[in-house]
RONU-743634 format. One line per 4 residues: their letters; for each residue z, x, y of N, C-alpha, C. Coordinates in pm, whole numbers, plus 50000, padded with zeros to 5 digits. Layout:
# RONU-743634
a = Z:X:Y:Z:X:Y:Z:X:Y; ...
# end
This chain:
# RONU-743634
xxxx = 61990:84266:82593:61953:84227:82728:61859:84334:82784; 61730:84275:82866:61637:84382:82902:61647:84379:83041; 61589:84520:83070:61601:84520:83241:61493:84509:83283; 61463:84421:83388:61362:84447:83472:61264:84559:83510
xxxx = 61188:84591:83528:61120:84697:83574:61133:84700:83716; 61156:84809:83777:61139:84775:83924:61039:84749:84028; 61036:84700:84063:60866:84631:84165:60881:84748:84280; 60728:84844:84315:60725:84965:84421:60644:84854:84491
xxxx = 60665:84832:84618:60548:84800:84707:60532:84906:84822; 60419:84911:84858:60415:85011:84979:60434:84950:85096; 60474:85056:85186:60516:84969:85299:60402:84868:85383; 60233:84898:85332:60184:84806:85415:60146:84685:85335
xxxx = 60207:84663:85224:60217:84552:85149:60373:84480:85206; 60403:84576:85164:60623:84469:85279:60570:84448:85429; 60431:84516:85487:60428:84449:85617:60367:84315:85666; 60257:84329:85509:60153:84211:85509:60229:84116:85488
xxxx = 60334:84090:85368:60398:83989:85387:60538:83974:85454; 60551:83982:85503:60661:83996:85673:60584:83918:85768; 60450:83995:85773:60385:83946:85842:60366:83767:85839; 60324:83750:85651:60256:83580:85668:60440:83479:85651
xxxx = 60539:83600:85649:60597:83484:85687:60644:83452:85849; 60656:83504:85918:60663:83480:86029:60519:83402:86069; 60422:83422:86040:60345:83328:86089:60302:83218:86065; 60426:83203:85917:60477:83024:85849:60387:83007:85799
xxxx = 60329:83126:85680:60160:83091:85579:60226:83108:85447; 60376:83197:85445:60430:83133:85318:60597:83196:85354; 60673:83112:85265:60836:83151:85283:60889:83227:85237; 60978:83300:85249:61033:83451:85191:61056:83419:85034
xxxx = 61111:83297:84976:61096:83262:84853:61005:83244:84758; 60859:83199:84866:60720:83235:84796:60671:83404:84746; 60771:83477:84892:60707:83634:84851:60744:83690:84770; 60885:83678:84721:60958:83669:84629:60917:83682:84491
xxxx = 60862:83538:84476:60845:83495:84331:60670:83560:84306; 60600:83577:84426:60470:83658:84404:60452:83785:84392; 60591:83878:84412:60616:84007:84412:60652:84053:84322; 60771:83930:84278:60881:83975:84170:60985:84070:84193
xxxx = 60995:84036:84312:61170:84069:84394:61223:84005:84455; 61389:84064:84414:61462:83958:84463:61453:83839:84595; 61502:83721:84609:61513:83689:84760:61545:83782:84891; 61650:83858:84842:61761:83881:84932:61701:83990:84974
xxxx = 61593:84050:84875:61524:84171:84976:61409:84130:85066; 61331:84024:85007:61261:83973:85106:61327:83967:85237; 61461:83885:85270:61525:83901:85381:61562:84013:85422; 61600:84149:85342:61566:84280:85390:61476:84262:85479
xxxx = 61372:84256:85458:61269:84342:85487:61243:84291:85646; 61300:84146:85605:61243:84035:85755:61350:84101:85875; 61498:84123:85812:61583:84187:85935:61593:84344:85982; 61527:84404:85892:61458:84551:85935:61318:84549:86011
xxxx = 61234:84447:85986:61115:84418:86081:61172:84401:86231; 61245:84312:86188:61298:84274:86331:61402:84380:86428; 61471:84424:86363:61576:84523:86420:61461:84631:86459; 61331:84679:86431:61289:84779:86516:61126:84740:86420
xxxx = 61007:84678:86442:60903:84673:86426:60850:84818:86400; 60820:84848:86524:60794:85026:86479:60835:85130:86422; 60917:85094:86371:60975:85180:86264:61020:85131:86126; 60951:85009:86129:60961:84924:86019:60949:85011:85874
xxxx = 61038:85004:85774:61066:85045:85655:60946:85187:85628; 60985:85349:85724:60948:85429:85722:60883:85485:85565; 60958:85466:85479:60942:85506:85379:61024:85633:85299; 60973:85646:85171:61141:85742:85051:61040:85867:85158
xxxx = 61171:85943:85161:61145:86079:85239:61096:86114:85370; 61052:85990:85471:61044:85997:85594:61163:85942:85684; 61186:86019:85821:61311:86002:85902:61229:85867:85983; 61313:85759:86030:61287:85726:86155:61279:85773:86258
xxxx = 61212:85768:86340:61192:85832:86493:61304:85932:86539; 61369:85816:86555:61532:85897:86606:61581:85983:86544; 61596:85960:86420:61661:86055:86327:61546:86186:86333; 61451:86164:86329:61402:86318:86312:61408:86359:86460
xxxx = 61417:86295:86556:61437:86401:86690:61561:86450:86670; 61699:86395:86626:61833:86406:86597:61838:86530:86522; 61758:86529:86437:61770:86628:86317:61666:86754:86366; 61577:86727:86463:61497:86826:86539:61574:86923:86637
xxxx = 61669:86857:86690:61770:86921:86800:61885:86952:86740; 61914:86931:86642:62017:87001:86538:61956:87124:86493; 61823:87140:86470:61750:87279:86435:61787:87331:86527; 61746:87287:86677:61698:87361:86773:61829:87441:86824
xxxx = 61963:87384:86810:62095:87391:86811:62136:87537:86779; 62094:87508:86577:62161:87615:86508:62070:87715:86595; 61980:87731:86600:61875:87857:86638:61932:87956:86755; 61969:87840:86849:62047:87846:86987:62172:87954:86976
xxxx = 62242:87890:86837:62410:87976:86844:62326:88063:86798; 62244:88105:86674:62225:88231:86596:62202:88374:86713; 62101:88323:86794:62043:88413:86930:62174:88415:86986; 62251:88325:87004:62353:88378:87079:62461:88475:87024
xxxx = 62483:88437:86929:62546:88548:86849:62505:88702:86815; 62362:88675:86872:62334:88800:86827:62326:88910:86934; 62269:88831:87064:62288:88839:87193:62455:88922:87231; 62528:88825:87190:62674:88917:87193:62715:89042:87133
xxxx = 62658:89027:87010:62683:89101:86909:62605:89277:86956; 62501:89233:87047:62419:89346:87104:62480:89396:87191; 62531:89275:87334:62584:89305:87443:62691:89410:87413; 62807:89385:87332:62941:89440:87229:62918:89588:87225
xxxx = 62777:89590:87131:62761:89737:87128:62717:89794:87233; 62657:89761:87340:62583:89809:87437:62679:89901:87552; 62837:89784:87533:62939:89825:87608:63007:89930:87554; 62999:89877:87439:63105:90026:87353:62966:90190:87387
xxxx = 62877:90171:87377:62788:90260:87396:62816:90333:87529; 62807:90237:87641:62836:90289:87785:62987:90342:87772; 63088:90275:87751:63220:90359:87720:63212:90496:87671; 63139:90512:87583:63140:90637:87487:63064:90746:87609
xxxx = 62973:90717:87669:62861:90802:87746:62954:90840:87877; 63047:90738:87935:63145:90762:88044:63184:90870:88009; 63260:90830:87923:63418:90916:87850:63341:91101:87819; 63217:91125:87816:63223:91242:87809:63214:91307:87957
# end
């Protein structure tokens, strides 16, 4: 038994045809059999168009919108505690310093 090869389309090929089917120039079963992928991803592709157009099937290794602001303010986060920690970690000694300078 042989396997298929897998079919790469780029995303502005999954948009072109997204595109002619919504505008009823051919049916997800036509794109299908002209692609040489499955049905069921054709319908992928039609309920990810739809669930957010602009961010339609970003691509391997790019975030959607959201996710990279999500993952932008998670940077911005860690950065936040590190300074703060270090901030303390200064303040700490600064006090033990003044203690020591009292005390003589």
């Amino acid at each position: 038994m042989s396997k298929k090869a897998a079919v790469i389309l780029e995303r502005e090929e999954k948009l072109a045809y997204v595109e002619q089917i919504l505008l009823k120039k051919m049916t997800a079963p036509e794109v299908a059999k002209k692609t040489g992928v499955h049905e069921a991803t054709v319908y992928d592709w039609l309920k990810k168009y739809r669930e957010d157009p602009g961010d339609f099937m970003p691509g391997s290794g790019k975030l959607k919108r959201e996710d990279k602001e999500i993952k932008d303010l998670e940077k911005r986060i860690k950065e936040l505690e590190q300074e703060n920690a270090f901030l303390k970690k200064r303040r700490n000694i600064s006090s033990r310093t003044q203690c020591k300078i009292q005390s003589y």
